[in-house]
C-alpha positions in Angstrom: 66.0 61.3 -7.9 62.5 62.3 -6.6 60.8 60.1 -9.1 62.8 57.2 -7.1 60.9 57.8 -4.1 56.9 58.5 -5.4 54.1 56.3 -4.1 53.7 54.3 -7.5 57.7 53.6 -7.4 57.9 52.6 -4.1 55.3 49.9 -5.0 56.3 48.3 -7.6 59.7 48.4 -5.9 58.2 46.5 -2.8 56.0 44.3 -4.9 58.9 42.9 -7.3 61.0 42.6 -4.1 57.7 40.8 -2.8 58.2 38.4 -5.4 61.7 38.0 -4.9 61.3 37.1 -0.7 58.2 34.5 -2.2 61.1 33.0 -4.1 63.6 32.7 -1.6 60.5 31.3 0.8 60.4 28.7 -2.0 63.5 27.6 -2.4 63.7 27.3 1.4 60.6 25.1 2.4 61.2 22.7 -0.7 64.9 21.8 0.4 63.9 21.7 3.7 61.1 18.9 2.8 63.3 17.1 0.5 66.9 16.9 2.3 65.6 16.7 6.2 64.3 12.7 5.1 66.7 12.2 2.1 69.5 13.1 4.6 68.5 9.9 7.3 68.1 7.8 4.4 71.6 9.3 3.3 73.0 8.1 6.8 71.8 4.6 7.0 74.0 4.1 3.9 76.8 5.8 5.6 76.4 2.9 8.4 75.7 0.8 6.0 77.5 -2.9 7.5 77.6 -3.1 3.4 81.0 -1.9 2.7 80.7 -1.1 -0.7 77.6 0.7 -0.1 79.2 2.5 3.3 82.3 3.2 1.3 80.2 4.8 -1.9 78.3 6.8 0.1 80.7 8.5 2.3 82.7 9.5 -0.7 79.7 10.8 -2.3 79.2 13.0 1.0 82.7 13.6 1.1 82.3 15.2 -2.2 79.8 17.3 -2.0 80.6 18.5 1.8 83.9 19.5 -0.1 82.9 21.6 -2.7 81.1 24.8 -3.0 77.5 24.7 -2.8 77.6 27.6 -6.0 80.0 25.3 -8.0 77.9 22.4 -7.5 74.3 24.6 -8.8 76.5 25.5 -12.1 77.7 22.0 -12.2 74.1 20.5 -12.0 71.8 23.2 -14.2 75.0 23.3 -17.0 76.4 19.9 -17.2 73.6 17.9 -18.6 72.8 20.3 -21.3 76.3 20.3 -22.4 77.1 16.2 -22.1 73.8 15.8 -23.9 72.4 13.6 -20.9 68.8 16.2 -20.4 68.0 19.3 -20.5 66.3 21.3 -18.1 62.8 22.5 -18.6 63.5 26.1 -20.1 62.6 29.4 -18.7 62.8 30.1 -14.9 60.5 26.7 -13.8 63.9 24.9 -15.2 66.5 27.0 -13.3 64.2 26.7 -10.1 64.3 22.8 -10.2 67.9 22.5 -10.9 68.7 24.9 -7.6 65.7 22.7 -5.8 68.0 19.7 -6.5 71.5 20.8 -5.5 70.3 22.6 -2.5 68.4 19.2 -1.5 71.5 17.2 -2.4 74.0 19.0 -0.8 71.8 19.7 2.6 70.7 16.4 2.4 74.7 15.0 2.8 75.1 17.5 5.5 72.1 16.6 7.3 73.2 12.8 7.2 76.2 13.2 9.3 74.7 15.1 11.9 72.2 12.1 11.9 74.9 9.7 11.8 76.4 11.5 15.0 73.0 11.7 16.7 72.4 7.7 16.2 75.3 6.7 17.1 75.4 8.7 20.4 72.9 6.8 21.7 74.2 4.3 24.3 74.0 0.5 23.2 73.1 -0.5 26.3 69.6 1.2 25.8 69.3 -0.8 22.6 70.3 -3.9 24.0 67.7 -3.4 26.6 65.1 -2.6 23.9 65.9 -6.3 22.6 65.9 -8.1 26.3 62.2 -6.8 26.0 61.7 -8.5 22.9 61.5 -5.6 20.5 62.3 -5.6 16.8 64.7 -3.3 15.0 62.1 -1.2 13.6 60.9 -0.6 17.0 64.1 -0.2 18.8 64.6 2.7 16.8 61.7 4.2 16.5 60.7 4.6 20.1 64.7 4.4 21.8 67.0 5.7 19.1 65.0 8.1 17.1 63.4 10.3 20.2 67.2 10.5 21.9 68.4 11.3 18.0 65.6 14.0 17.9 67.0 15.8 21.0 70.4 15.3 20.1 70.2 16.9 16.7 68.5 20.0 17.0 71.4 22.2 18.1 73.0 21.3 15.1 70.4 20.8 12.6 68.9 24.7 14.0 72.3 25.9 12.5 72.3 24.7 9.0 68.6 25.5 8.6 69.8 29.1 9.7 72.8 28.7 6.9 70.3 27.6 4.4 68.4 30.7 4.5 71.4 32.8 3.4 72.6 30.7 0.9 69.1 30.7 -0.9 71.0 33.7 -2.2 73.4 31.8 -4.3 70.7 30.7 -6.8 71.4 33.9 -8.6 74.6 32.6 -10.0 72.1 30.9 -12.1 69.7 34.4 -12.6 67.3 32.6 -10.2 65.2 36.1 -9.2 65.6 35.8 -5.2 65.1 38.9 -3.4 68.7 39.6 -3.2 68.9 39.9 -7.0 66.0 41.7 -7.2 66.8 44.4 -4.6 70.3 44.9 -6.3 68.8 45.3 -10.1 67.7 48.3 -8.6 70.9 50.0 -8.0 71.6 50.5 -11.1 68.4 52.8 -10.9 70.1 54.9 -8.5 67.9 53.3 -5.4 69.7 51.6 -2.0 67.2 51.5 0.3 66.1 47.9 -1.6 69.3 46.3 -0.6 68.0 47.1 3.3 64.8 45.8 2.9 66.6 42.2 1.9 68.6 43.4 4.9 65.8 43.2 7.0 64.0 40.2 5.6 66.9 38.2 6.5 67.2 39.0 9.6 64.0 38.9 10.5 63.4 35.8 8.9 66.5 34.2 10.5 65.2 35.6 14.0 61.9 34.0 13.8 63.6 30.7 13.1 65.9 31.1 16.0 63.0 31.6 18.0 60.8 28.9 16.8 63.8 26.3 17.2 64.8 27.4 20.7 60.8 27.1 21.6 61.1 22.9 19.7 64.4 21.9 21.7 62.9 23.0 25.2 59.8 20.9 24.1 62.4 18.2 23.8 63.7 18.8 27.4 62.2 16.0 28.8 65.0 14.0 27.8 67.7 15.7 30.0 
């Protein structure tokens, strides 16, 4: 057990759970860029005065809020390959894009209803007052709906971001290397203190988001 816990161990411990946290990091920022604006996009079509379109993508929504994010990752990297559609680039760059897009698919239908909830909390009356003035659609919402959305969101957008960065973990149904799987290969080794270091990441990781949220809504105070 001593050889567990010598200086040249413990680094290449900490630098392959290094690579595992950058991984996880990853994962995280990329859905975040792709589903926050795929997710309003996602919502117009939910209000869509289209009813085929409205009715098409709720269900889709409906769908994918139903089911288990893990099903749907096994779903989207196996399917394909096996119905002959495409095939995913091999190696771990093709298992990291197929997790990229069903983590930005299914935050993105998530993200659409709280939008859809924050739009449509803002009074008409303000809207109707934006037209009195002579403004267009596009500005109506820009500088009346979007800033009271904004505001209105954050509480709830705050919490799935927080979600998000525990379920990066689920890419390893798919032998993604995220610093869960990474710390836990190491068990088998005899070594546990790993599985606290992924402990601590997210924690920490979670708290610093918590922090820097709180510190963007009370910027958006001036609303109240």
């Amino acid at each position: 057990m001593i050889e567990f816990f010598t200086s040249s161990t413990f680094r290449t411990v900490l630098s392959a759970l290094n690579s595992g946290f950058l991984k996880t990091l990853q994962l995280f920022f990329i859905t975040l860029i792709g589903a926050l604006p795929l997710g309003l996009v996602i919502s117009f079509g939910s209000m869509s005065r289209f009813p085929p379109l409205r009715w098409l993508t709720r269900l889709v929504v409906w769908v994918i809020r139903g089911t288990p994010l893990v099903l749907q990752i096994i779903a989207l990297f196996y399917v394909p390959g096996i119905q002959k559609w495409f095939n995913w680039p091999s190696g771990e760059s093709g298992r990291m894009m197929a997790v990229c897009v069903a983590f930005i698919i299914n935050y993105a239908c998530y993200f659409s209803e709280i939008y859809r909830g924050g739009i449509q909390g803002v009074p008409k009356g303000q809207q109707e007052a934006g037209q009195v003035l002579g403004m267009t659609k596009a500005q109506i919402f820009r500088h009346i709906t979007l800033l009271q959305m904004i505001k209105r969101i954050v509480p709830p957008i705050s919490n799935e971001i927080i979600t998000l960065v525990k379920d990066t973990s689920l890419v390893r149904v798919i032998s993604v290397y995220e610093i869960i799987w990474v710390g836990e290969s190491f068990i088998k080794k005899g070594m546990i203190w790993p599985l606290f270091y992924c402990m601590v990441f997210y924690l920490l990781f979670s708290g610093a988001l918590t922090l820097a949220l709180g510190w963007f809504e009370r910027k958006l105070s001036y609303f109240k």
